[in-house]
C-alpha positions in Angstrom: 14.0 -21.2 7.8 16.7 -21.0 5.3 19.5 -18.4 5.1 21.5 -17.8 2.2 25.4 -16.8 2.5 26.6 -13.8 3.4 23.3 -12.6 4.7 23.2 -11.3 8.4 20.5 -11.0 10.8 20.6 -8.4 13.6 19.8 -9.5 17.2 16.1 -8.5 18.1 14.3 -10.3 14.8 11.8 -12.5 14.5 11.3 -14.7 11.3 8.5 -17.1 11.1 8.9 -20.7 9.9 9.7 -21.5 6.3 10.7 -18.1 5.3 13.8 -17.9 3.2 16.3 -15.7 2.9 18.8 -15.9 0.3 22.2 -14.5 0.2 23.8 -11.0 0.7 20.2 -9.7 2.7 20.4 -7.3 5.5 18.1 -7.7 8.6 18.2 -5.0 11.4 17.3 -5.1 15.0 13.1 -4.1 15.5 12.2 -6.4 12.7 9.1 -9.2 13.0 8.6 -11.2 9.3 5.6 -13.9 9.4 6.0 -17.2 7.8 6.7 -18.8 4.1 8.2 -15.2 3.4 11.0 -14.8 0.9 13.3 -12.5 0.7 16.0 -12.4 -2.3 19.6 -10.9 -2.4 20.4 -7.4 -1.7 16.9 -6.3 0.5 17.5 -4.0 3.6 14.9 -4.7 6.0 14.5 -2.8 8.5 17.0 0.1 8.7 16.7 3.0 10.5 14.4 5.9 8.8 15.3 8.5 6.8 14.0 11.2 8.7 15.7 14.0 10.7 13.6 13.9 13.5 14.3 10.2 14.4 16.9 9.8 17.2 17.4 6.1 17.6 14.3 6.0 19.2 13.1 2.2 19.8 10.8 1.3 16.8 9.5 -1.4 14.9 9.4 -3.3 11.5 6.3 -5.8 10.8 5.7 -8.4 8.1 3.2 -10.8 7.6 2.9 -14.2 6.0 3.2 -14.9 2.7 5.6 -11.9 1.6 7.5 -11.8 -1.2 10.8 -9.2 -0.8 12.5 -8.9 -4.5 16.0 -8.2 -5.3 17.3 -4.5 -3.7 14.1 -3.8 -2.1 14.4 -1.4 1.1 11.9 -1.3 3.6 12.5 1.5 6.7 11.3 0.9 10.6 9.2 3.6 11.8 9.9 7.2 13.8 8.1 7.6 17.1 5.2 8.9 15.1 3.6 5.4 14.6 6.5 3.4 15.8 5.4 0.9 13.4 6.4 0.2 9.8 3.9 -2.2 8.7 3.3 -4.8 5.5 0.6 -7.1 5.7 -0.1 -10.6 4.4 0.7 -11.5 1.0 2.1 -8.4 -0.2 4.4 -8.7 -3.6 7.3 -6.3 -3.3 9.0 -6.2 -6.5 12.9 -5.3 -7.4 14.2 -1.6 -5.9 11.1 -0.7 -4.5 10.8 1.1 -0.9 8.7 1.9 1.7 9.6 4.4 3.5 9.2 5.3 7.8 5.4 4.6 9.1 3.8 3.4 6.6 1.2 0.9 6.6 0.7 -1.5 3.5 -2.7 -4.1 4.1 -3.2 -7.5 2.8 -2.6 -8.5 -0.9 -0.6 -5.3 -1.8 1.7 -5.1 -5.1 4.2 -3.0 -5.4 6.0 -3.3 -9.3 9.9 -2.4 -9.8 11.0 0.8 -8.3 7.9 1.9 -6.7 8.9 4.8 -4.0 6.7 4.7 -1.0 7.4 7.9 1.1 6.9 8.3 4.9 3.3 7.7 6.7 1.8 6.4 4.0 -1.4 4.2 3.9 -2.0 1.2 1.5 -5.0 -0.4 1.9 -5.7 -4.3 1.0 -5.5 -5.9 -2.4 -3.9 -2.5 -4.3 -1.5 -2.4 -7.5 1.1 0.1 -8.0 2.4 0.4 -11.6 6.3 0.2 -11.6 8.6 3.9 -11.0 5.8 5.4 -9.3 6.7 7.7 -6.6 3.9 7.9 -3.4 4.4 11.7 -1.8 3.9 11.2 1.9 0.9 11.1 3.9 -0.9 9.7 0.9 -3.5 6.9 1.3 -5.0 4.4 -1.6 -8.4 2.8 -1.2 -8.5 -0.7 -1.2 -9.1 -2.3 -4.5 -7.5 0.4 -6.4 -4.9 0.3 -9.5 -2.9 3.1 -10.2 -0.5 2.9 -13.5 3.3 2.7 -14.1 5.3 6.3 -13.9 2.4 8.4 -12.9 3.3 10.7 -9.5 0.1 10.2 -6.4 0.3 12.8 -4.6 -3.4 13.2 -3.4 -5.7 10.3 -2.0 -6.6 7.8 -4.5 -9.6 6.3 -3.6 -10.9 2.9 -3.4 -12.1 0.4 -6.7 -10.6 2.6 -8.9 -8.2 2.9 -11.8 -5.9 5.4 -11.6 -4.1 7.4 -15.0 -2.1 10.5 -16.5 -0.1 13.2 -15.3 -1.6 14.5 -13.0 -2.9 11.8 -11.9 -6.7 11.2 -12.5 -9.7 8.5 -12.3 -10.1 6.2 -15.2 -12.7 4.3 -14.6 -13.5 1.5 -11.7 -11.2 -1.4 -11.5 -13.7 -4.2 -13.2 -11.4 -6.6 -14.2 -9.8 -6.4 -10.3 -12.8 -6.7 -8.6 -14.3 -9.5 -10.6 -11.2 -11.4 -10.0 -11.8 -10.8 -6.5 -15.3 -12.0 -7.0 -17.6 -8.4 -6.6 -20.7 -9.4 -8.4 -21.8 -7.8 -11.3 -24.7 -5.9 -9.2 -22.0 -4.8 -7.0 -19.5 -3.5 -9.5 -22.6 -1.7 -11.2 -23.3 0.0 -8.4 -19.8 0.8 -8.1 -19.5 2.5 -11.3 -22.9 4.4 -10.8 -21.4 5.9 -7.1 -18.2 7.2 -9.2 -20.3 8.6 -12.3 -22.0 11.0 -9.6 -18.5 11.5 -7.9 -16.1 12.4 -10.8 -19.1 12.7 -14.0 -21.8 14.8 -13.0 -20.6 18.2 -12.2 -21.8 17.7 -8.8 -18.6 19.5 -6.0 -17.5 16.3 -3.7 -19.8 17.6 -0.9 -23.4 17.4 -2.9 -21.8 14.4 -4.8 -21.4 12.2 -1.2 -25.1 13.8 -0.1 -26.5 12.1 -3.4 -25.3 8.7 -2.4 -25.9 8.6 1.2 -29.4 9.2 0.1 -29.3 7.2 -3.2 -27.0 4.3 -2.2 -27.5 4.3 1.4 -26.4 0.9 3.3 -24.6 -0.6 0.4 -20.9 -1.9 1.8 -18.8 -0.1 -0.9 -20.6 2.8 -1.1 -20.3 3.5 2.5 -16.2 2.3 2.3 -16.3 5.1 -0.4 -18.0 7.7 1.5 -15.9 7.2 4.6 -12.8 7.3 2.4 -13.7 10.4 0.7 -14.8 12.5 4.4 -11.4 11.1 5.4 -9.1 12.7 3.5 -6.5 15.0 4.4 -4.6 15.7 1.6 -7.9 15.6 -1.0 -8.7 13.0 -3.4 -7.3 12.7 -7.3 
């Protein structure tokens, strides 16, 4: 582990091996980071929540391997709610973004400059985040999905998608994301043809998830999608 000067590290951390940390970062008490993480100057890392309910309850900060923390990036331990604030492995945190209190982030996660993450919110793996977008609490994205710079989420964005415009809506399936991520073409065609009946056909959500539990029934993603969809509190984009 390297530490950069003028950088302090509370008591009560945890840092895996070969993580840097270069100068002028702040590490509070409650805070586990994984290994080969790197952290550049001016990140606050664990500081207490910005919520009116927490009372200096006893709560935690986890990172996972892999993690890059840019310049002036804040990430918040969690209220008593989840007691966890959570970022998985090989998340890309770019300049003055933040998560806020009990939110989870998965594996492969991107967050561009200034992204705002409010409280209890749920990112699943492999998501991008356009820069100076602002996440309203108790929001989750699907895994897989891509959602443009400036654009407010404030519903569920679910997963394989792209998301665009104000407010925000579905553009299309994320094709270019997935076939990086090696989705065959049968898969991403299948995909595209659960979404047509979702968001294209006039069907309401309800007949649209009967169609494919009857058309696409047993398919991985189509059942990922289904679940997602049932799921969600807040409603989907």
């Amino acid at each position: 582990m390297k530490v950069g000067p003028y950088s302090i590290i509370e008591k009560d951390v945890i840092i895996g091996e070969n993580t840097i940390i270069h100068s002028h970062v702040l590490i509070k008490s409650g805070t586990k980071i994984g290994k080969n993480c790197e952290f550049f100057s001016g990140a606050i890392i664990g500081e207490k929540p910005q919520d009116m309910k927490y009372k200096n309850e006893d709560t935690n900060l986890d990172i996972g391997d892999n993690c890059i923390i840019r310049e002036f990036c804040t990430i918040h331990k969690a209220t008593v709610d989840r007691k966890v604030t959570k970022i998985g492995n090989n998340c890309l945190l770019m300049a003055y973004s933040h998560v806020a209190h009990d939110s989870l982030l998965g594996n492969n996660v991107i967050l561009s400059n200034s992204v705002q993450v409010g409280g209890h919110v749920d990112i699943d793996d492999n998501v991008t985040v356009g820069g100076a977008t602002p996440i309203h609490q108790f929001c989750k994205l699907g895994k897989y999905s891509f959602i443009g710079g400036g654009y407010r989420i404030v519903q569920d964005v679910p997963p394989y998608i792209k998301a665009m415009g104000e407010p925000l809506k579905y553009s299309g399936v994320n094709s270019v994301g997935l076939k990086r991520n090696n989705f065959s073409d049968n898969k991403v065609a299948k995909i595209k043809k659960a979404y047509r009946v979702i968001y294209r056909s006039g069907y309401n959500t309800i007949q649209a998830l009967e169609i494919l539990d009857d058309t696409l029934k047993g398919e991985e993603e189509i059942t990922i999608i289904i679940k997602f969809i049932k799921n969600s509190k807040r409603g989907i984009i």
